[in-house]
PDB file of N, CA, C and O in Angstrom:
ATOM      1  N   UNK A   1       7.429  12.765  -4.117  1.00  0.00           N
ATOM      2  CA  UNK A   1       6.686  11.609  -4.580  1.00  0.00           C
ATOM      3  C   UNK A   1       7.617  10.402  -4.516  1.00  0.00           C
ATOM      4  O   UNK A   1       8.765  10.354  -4.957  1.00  0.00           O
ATOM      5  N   UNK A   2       6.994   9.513  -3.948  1.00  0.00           N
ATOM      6  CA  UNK A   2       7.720   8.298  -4.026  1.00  0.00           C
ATOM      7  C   UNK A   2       7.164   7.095  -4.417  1.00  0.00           C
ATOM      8  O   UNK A   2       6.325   6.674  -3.621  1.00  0.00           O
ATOM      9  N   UNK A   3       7.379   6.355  -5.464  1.00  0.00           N
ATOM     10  CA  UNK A   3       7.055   5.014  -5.667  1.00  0.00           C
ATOM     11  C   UNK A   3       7.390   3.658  -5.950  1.00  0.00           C
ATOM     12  O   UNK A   3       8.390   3.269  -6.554  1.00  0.00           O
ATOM     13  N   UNK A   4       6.467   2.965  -5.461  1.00  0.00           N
ATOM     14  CA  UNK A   4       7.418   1.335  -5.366  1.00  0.00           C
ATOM     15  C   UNK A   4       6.227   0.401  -6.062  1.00  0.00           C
ATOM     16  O   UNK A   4       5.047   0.156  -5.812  1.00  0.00           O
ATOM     17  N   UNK A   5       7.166   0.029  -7.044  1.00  0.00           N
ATOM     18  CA  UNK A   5       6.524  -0.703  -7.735  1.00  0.00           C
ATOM     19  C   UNK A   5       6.925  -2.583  -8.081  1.00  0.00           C
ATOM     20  O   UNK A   5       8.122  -2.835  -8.215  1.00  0.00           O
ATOM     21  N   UNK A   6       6.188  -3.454  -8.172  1.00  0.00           N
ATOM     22  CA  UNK A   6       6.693  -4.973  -8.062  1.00  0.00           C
ATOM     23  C   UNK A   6       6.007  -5.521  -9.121  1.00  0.00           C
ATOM     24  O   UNK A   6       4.907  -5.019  -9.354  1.00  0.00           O
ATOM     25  N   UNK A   7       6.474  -6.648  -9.993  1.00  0.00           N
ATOM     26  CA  UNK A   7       5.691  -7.504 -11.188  1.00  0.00           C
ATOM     27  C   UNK A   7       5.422  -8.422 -10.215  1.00  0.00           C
ATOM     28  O   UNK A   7       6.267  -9.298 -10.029  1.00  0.00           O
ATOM     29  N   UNK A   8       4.203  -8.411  -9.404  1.00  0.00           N
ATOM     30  CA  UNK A   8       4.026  -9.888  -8.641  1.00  0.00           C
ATOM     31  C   UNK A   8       3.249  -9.799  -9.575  1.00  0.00           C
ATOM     32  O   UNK A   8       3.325  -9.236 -10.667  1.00  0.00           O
ATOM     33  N   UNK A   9       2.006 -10.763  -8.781  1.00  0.00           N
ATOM     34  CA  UNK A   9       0.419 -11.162  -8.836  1.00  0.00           C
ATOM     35  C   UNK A   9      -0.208 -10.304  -9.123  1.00  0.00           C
ATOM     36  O   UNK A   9      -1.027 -10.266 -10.041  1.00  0.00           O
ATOM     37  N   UNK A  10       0.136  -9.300  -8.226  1.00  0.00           N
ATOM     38  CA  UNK A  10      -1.265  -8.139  -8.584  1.00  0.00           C
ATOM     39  C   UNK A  10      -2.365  -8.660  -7.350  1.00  0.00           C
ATOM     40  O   UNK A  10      -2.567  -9.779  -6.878  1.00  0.00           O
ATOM     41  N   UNK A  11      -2.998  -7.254  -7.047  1.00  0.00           N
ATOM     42  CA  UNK A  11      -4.234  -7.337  -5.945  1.00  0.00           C
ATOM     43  C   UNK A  11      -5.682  -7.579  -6.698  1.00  0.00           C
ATOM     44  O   UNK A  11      -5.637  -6.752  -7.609  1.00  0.00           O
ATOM     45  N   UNK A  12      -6.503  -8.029  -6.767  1.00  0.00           N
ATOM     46  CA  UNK A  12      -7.869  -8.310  -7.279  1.00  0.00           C
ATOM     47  C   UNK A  12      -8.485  -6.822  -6.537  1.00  0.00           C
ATOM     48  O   UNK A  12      -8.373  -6.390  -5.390  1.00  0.00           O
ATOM     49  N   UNK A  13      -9.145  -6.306  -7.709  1.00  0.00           N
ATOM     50  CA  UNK A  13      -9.804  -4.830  -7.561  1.00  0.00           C
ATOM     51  C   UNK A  13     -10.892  -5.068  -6.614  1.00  0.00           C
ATOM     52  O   UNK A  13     -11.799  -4.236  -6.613  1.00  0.00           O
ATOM     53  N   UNK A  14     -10.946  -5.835  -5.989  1.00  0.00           N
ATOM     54  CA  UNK A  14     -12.258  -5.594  -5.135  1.00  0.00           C
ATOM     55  C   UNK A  14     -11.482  -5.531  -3.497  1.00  0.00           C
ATOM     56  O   UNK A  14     -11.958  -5.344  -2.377  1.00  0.00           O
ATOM     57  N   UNK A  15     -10.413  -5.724  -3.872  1.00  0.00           N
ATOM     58  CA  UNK A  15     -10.076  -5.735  -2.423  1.00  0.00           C
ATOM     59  C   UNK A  15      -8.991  -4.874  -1.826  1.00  0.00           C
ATOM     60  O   UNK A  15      -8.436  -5.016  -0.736  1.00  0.00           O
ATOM     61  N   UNK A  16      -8.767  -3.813  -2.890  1.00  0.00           N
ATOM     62  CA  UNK A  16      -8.054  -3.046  -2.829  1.00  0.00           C
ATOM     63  C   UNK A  16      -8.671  -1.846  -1.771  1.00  0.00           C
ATOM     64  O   UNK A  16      -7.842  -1.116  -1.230  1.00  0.00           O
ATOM     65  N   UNK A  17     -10.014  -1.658  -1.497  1.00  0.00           N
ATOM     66  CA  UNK A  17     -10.035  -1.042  -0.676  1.00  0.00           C
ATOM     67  C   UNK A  17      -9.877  -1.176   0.993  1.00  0.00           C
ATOM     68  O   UNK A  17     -10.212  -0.345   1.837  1.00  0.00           O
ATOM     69  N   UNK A  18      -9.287  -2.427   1.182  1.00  0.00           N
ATOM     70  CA  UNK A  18      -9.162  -2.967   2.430  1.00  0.00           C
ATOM     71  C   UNK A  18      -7.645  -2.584   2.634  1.00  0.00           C
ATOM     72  O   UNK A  18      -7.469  -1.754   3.526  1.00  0.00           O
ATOM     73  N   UNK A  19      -6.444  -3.058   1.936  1.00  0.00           N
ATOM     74  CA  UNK A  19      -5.505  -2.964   2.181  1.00  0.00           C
ATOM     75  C   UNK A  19      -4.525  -2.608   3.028  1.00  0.00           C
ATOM     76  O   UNK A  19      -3.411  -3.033   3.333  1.00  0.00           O
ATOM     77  N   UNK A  20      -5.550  -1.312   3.465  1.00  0.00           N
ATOM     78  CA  UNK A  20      -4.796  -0.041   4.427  1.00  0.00           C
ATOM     79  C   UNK A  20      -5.327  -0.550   5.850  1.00  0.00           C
ATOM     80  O   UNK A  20      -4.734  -0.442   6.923  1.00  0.00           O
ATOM     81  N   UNK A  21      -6.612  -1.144   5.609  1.00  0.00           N
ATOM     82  CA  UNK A  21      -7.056  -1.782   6.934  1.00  0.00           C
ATOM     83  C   UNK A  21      -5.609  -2.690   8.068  1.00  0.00           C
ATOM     84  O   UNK A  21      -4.575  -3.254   7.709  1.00  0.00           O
ATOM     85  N   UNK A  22      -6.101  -2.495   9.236  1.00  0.00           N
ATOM     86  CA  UNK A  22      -4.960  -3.636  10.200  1.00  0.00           C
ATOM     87  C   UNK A  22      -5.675  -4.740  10.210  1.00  0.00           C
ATOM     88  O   UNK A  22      -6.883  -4.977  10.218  1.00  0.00           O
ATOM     89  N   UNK A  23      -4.782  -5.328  10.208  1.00  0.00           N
ATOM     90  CA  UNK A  23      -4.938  -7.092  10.196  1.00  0.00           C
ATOM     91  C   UNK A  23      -5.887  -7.711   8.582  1.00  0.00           C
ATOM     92  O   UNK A  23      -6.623  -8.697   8.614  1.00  0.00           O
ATOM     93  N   UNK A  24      -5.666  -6.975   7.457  1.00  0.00           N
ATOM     94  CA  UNK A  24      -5.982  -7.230   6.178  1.00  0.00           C
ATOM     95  C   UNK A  24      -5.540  -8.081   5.910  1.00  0.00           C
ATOM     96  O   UNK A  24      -4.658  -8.448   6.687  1.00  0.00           O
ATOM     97  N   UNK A  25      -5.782  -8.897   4.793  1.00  0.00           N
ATOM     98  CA  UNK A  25      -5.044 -10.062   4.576  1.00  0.00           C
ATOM     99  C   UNK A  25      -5.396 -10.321   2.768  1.00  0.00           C
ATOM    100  O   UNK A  25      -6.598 -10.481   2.555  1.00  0.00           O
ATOM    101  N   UNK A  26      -4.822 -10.355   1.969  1.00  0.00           N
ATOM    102  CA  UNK A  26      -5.712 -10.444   0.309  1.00  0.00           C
ATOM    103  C   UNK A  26      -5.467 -12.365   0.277  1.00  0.00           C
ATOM    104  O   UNK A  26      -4.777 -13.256   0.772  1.00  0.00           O
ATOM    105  N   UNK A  27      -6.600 -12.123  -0.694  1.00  0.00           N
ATOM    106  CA  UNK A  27      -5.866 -13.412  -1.356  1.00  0.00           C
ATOM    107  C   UNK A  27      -5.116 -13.945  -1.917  1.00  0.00           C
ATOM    108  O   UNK A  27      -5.132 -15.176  -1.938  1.00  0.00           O
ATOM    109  N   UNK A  28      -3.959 -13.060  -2.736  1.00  0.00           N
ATOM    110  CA  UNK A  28      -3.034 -13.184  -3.479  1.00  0.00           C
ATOM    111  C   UNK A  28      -2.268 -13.897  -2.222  1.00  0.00           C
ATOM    112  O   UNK A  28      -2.798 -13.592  -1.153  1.00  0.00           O
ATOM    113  N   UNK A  29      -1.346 -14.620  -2.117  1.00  0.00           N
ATOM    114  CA  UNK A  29      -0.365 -15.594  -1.585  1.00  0.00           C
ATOM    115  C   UNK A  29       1.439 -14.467  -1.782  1.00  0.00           C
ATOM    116  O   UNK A  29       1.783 -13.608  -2.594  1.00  0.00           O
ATOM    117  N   UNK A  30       2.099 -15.075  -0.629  1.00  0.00           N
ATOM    118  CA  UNK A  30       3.010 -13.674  -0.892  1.00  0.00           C
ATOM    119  C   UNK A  30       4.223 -14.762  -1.895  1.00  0.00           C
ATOM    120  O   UNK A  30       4.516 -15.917  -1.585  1.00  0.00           O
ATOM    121  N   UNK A  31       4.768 -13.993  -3.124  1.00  0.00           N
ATOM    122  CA  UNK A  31       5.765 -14.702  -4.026  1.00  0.00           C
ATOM    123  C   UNK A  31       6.782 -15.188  -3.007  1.00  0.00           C
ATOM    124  O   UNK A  31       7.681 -15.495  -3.789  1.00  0.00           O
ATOM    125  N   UNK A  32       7.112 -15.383  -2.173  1.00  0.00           N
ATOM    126  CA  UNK A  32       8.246 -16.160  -1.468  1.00  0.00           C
ATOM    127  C   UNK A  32       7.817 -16.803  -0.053  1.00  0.00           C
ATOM    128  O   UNK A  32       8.517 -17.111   0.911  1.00  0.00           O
ATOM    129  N   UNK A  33       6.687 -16.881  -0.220  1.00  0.00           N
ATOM    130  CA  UNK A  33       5.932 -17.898   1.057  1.00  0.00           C
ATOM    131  C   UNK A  33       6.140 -17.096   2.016  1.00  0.00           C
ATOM    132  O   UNK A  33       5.380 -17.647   2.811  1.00  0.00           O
ATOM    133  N   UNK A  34       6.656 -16.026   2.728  1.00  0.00           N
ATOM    134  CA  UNK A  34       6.703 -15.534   4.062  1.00  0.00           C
ATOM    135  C   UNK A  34       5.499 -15.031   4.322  1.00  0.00           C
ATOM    136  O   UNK A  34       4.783 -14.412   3.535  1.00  0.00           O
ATOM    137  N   UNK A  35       5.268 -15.314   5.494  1.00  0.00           N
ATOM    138  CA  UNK A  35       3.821 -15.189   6.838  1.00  0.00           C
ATOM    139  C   UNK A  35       3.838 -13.316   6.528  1.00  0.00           C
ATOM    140  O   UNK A  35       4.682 -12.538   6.085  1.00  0.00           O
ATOM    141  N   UNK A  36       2.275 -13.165   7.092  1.00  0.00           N
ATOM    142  CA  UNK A  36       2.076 -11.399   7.405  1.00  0.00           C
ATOM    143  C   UNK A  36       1.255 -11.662   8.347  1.00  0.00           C
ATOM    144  O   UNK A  36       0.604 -12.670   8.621  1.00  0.00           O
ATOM    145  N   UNK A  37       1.356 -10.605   8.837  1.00  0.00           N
ATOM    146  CA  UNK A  37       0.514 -10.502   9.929  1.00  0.00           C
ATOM    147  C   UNK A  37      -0.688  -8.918   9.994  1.00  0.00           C
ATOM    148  O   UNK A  37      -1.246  -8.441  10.982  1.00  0.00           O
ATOM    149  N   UNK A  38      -0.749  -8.348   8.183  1.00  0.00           N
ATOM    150  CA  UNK A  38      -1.424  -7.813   7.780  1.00  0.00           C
ATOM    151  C   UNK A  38      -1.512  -6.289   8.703  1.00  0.00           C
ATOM    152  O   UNK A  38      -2.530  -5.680   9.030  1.00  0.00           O
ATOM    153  N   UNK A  39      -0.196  -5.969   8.954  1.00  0.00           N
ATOM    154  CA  UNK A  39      -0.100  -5.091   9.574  1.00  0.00           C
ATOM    155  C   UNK A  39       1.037  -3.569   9.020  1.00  0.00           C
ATOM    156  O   UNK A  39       1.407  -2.521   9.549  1.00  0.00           O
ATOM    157  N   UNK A  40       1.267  -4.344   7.516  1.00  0.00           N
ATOM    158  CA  UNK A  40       2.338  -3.233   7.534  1.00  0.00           C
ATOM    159  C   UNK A  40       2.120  -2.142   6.702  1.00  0.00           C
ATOM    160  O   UNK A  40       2.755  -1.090   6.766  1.00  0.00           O
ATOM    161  N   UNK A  41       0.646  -2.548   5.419  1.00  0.00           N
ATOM    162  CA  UNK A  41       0.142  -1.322   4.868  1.00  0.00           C
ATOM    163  C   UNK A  41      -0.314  -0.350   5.512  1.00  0.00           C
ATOM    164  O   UNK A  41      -0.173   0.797   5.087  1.00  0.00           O
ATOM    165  N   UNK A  42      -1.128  -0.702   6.989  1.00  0.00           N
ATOM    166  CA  UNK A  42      -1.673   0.119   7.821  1.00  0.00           C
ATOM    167  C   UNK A  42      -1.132   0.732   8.104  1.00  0.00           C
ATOM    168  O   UNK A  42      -1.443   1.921   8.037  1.00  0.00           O
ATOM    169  N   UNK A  43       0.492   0.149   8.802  1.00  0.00           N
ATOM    170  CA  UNK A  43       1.243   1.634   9.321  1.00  0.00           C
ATOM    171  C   UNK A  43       1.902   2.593   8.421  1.00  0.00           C
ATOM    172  O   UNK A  43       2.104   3.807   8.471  1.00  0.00           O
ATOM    173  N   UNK A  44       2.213   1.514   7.453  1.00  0.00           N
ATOM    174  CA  UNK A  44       2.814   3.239   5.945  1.00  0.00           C
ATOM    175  C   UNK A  44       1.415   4.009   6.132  1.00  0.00           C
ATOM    176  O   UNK A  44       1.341   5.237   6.146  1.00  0.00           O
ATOM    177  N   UNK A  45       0.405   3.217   6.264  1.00  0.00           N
ATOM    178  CA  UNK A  45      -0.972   4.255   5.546  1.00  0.00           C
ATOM    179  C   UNK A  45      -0.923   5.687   6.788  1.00  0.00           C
ATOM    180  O   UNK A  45      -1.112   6.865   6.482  1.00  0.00           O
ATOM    181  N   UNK A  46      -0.656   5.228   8.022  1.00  0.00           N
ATOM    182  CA  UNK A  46      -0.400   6.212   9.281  1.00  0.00           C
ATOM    183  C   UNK A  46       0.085   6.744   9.391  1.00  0.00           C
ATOM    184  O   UNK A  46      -0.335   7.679  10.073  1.00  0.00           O
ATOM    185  N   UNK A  47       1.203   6.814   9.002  1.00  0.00           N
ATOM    186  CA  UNK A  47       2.790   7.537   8.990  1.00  0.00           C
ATOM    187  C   UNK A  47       2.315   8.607   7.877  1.00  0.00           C
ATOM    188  O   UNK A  47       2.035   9.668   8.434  1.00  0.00           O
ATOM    189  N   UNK A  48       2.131   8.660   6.427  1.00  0.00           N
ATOM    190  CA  UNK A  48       1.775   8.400   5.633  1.00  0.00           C
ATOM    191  C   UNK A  48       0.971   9.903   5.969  1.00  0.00           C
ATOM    192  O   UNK A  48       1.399  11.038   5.762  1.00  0.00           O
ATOM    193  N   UNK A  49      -0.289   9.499   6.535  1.00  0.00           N
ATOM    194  CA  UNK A  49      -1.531  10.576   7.172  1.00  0.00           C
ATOM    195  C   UNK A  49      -0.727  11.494   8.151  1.00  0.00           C
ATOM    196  O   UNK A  49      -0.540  12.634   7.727  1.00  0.00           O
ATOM    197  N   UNK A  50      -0.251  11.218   9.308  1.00  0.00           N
ATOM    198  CA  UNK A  50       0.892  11.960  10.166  1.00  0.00           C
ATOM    199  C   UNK A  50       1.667  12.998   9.491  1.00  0.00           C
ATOM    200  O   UNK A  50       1.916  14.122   9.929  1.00  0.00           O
ATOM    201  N   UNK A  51       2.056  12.435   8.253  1.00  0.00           N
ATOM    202  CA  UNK A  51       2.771  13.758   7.405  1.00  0.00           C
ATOM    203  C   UNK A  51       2.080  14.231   6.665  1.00  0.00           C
ATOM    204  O   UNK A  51       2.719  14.545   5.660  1.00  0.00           O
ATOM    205  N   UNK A  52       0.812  14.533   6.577  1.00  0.00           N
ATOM    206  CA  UNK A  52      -0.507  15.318   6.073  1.00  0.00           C
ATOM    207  C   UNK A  52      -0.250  15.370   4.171  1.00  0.00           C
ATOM    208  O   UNK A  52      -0.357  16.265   3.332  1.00  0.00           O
ATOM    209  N   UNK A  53       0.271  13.353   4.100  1.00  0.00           N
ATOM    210  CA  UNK A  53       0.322  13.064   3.079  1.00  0.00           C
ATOM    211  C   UNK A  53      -0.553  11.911   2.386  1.00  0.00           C
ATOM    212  O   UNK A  53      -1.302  11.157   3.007  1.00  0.00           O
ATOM    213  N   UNK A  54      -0.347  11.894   1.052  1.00  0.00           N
ATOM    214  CA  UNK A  54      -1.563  10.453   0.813  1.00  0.00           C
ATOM    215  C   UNK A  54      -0.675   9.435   0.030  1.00  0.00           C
ATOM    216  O   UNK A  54       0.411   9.407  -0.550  1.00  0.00           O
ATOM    217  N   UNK A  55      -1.828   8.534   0.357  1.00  0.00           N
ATOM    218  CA  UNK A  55      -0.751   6.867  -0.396  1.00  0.00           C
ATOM    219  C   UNK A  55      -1.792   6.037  -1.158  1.00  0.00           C
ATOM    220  O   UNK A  55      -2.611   5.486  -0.423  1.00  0.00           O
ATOM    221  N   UNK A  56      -1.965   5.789  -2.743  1.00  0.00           N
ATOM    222  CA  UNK A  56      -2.395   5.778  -3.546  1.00  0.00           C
ATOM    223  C   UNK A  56      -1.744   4.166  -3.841  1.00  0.00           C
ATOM    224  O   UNK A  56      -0.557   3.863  -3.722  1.00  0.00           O
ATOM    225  N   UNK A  57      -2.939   3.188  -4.282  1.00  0.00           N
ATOM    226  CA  UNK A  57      -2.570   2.082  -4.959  1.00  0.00           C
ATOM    227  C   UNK A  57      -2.972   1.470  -6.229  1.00  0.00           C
ATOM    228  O   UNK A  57      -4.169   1.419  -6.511  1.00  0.00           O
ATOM    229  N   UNK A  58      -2.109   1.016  -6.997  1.00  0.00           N
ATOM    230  CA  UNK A  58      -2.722   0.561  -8.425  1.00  0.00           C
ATOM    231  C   UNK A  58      -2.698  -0.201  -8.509  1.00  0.00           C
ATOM    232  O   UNK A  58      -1.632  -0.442  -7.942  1.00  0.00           O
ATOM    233  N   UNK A  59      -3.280  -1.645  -9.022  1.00  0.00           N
ATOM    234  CA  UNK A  59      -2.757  -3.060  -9.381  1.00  0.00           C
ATOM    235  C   UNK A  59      -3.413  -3.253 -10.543  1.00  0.00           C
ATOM    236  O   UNK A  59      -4.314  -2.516 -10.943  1.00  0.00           O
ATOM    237  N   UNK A  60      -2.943  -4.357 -11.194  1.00  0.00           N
ATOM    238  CA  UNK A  60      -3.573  -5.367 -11.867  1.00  0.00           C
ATOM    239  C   UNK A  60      -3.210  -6.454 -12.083  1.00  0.00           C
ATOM    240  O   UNK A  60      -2.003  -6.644 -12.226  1.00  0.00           O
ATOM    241  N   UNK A  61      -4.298  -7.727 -12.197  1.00  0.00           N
ATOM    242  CA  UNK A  61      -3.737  -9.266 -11.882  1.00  0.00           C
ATOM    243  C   UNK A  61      -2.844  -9.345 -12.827  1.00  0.00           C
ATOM    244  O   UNK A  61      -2.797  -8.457 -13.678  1.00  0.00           O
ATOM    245  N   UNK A  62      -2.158 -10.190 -12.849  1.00  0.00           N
ATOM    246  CA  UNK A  62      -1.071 -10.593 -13.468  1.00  0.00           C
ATOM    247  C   UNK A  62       0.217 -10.086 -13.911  1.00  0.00           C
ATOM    248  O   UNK A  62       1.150 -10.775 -14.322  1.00  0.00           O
ATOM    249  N   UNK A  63       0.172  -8.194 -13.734  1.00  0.00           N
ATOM    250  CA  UNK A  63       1.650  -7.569 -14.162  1.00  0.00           C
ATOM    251  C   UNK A  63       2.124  -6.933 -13.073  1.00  0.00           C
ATOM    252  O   UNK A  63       3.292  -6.547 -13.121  1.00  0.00           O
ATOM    253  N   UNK A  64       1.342  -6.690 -11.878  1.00  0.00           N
ATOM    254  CA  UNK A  64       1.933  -6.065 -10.487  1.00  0.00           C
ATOM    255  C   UNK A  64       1.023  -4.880 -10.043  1.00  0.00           C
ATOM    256  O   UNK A  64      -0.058  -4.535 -10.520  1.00  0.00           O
ATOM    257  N   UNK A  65       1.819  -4.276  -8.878  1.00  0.00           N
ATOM    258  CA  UNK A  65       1.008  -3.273  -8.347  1.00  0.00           C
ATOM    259  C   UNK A  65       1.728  -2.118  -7.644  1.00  0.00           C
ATOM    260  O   UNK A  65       2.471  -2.518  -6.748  1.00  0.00           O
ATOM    261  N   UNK A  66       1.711  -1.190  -7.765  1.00  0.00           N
ATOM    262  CA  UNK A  66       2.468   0.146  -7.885  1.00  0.00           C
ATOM    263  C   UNK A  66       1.603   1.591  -6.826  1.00  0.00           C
ATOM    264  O   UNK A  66       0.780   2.481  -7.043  1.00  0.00           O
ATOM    265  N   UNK A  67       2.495   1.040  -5.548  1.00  0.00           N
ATOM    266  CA  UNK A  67       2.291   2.123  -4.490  1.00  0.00           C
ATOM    267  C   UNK A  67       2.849   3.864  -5.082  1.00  0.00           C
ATOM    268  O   UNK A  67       3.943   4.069  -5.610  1.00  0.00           O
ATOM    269  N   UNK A  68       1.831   4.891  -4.832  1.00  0.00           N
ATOM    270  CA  UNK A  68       2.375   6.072  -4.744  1.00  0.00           C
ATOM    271  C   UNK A  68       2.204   6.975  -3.266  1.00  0.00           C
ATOM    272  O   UNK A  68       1.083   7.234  -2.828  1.00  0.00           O
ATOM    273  N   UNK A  69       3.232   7.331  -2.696  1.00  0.00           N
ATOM    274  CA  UNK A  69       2.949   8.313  -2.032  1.00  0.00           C
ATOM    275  C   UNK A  69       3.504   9.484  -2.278  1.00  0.00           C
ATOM    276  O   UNK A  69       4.546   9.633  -2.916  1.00  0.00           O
ATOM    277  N   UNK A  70       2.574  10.709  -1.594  1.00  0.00           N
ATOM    278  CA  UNK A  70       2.914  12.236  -2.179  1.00  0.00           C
ATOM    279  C   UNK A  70       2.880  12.473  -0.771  1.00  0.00           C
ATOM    280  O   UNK A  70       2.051  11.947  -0.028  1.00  0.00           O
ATOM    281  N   UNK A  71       4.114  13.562  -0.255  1.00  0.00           N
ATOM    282  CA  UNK A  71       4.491  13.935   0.988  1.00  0.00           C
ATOM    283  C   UNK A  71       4.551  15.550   0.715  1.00  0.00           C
ATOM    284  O   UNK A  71       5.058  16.037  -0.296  1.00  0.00           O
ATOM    285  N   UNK A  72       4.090  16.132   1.535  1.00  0.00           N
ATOM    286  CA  UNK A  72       3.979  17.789   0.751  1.00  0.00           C
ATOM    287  C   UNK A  72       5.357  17.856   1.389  1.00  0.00           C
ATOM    288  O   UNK A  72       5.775  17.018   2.188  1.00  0.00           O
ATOM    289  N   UNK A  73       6.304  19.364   0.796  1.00  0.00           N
ATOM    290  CA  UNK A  73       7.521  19.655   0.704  1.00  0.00           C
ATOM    291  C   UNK A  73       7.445  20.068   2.358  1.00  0.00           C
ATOM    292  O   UNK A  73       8.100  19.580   3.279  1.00  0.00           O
ATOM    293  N   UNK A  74       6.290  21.264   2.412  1.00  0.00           N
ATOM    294  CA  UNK A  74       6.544  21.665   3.844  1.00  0.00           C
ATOM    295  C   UNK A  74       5.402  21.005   4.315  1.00  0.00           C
ATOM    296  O   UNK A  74       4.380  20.850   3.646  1.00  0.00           O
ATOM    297  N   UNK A  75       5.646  20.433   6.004  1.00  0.00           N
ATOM    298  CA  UNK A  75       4.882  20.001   6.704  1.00  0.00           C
ATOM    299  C   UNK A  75       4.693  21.002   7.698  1.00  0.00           C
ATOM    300  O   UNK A  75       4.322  20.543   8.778  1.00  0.00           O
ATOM    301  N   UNK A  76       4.822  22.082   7.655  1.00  0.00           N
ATOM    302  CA  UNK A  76       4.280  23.134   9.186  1.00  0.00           C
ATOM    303  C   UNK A  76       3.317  23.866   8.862  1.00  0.00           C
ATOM    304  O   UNK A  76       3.084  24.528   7.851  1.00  0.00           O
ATOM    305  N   UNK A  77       2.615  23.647  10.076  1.00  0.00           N
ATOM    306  CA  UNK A  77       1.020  23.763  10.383  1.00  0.00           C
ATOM    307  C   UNK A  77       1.358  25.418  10.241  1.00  0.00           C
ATOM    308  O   UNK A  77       2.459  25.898  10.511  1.00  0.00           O
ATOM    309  N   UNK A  78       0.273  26.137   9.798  1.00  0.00           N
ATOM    310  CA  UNK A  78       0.071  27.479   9.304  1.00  0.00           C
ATOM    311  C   UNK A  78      -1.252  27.885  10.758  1.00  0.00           C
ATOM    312  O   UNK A  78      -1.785  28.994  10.816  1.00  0.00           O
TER     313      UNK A  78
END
């Protein structure tokens, strides 16, 4: 299990199901002005699936938002 967690903004619950989408974009503004190009949840989310694992998100406005992913121990196909 791994998780990363940040006190930004926080994601607005309605749009949390996009996130994983390519080329997503929220409305929250990023805390240090740098550009996205709404491409980088997608590929954790891929990588992520590739290791026949899942990636779980929590937020709330104003105290942050707290990625989990769970990677099983063994990855070989049975």
């Amino acid at each position: 299990v791994i998780e990363v967690q940040d006190h930004g903004q926080g994601i607005p619950e309605n749009e949390l199901p996009d996130i994983f989408k390519k080329f997503a974009k929220i409305s929250s503004s990023p805390t240090a002005g740098e550009s996205s190009a709404g491409l980088g949840l997608s590929i954790v989310h891929m990588l992520v699936q590739l290791l026949k694992g899942t990636i779980e998100c929590r937020s709330t406005i104003g105290f942050g938002t707290t990625f989990t992913v769970k990677l099983p121990v063994n990855n070989e196909e049975k």
